[in-house]
N, C-alpha and C positions, 0 to 999 in steps of 0.2 A: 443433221450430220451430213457430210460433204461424202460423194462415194467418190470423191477424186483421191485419187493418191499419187505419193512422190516417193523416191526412190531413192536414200543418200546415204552416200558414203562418207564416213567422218577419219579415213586414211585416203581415198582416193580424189583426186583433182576433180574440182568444182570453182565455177565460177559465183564467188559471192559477193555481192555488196560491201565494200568495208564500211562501217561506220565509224567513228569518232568514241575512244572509249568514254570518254566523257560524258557523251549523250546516255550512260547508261548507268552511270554510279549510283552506288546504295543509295538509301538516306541516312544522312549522319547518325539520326536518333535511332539507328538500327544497330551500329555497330562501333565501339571507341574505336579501332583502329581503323584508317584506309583499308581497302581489300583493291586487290588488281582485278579487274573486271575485262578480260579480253570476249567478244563476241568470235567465234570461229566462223558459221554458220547458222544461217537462219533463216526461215518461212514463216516467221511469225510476226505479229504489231510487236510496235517499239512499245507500250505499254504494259505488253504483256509478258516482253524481255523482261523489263526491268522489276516486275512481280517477282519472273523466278529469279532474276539474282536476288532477289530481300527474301524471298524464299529459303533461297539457299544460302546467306548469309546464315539467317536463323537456325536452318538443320544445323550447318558446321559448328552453331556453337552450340547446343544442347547435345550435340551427337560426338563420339569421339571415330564411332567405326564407320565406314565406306555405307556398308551395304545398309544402317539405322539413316544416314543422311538420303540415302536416297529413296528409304518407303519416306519419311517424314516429306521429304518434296511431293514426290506421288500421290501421297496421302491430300495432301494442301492442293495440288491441282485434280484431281479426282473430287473432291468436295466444292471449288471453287467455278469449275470450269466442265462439271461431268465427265462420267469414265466414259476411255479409258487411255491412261496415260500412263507410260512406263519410265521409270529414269535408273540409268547408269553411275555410277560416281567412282572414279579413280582416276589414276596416274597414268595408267598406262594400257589401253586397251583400243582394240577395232572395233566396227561396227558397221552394217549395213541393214539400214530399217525401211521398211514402208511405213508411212505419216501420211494422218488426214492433211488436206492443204491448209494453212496458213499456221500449224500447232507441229511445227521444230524447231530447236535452240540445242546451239553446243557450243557450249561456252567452258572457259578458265575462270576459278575464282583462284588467286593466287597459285598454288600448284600443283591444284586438283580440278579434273577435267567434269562437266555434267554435261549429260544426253540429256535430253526429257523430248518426249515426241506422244502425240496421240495416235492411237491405232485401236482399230473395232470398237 
């Protein structure tokens, strides 16, 4: 475990990397429709991006409510990746977290926002 930590705000100005949403789409056999896949900000491997969006593809569709999609993420990186890992899911919220280094993601899946960050 990293005892480095980072500091971010996902309302306040940062400078991040854009990438190409492209680089990050589902996999087809995951989901019949397209999903918009926007990356916001990120500290973390492109491999480990595109887990939580298939991640969170899959909550969004077994789950109807905000806060079932986000233990179901939590849940999946908590068991995949060791605790501990918290995630957020809605439309409209702030946040400033401390994250271990390289384990932040805040991304759009069409037009619901996810946090997921590791911390302790």
């Amino acid at each position: 475990m990293s005892t480095e930590a980072t500091k971010r705000s996902t309302t306040g100005a940062l400078t991040v990397k854009q990438r190409k949403t492209d680089e990050l789409k589902p996999s087809p056999a995951l989901t019949a429709e397209p999903k918009k896949v926007i990356i916001k900000s990120a500290d973390m491997k492109d491999d480990m991006q595109k887990e939580a969006v298939n991640i969170a593809i899959s909550a969004f569709e077994k789950n109807n409510v905000e806060k079932d999609v986000a233990e179901y993420i939590k849940k999946e990186f908590d068991k995949k990746h060791g605790p501990t890992w918290h995630c957020i899911v809605g439309r409209n919220f702030g946040s400033y977290v401390t994250h271990e280094t390289n384990h932040f993601v805040y991304f759009y899946l069409d037009q619901k926002a996810v946090l997921l960050f590791k911390s302790g």
